[in-house]
C-alpha positions, 0 to 999 in steps of 0.5 A: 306631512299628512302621510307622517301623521296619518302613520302616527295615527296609526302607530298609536292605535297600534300600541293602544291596542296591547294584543297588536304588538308584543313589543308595544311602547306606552302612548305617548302621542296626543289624542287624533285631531282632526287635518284642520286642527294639526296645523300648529303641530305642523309647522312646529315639526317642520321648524325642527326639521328645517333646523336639521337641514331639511330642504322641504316639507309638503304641507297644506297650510303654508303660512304657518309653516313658513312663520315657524321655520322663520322664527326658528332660523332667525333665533338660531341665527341670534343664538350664533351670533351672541356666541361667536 
């Protein structure tokens, strides 16, 4: 995860920079926060890609992550069996 973001980082400071890339996108990503602040933003992507069958994730603040990926499954769960 850390790898995914630190990657994002850089894409954003890529595209920020319009001299870096003739085909640059508009910025869309959130100002750089600081590892001990993106917690929230991680378990949030984790949920999403636990939803699409991911197996695992490698994150350094476990706790949150599990909750989301909880709440996630359990509210797909509850939205199947109130359409079934």
């Amino acid at each position: 995860m850390a790898n995914a973001l630190n990657a994002a980082d850089a894409a954003r400071t890529k595209t920020q920079n319009p001299a870096a890339s003739a085909n640059t996108v508009p910025d869309q990503m959130p100002p750089a926060r600081a590892p001990e602040d993106r917690d929230a933003a991680s378990a949030a992507l984790s949920a999403l890609v636990a939803a699409q069958g991911v197996w695992g994730v490698r994150v350094h603040n476990v706790p949150p992550t599990v909750d989301a990926v909880t709440v996630a499954n359990t509210l797909r769960t509850v939205t199947r069996t109130k359409h079934t």
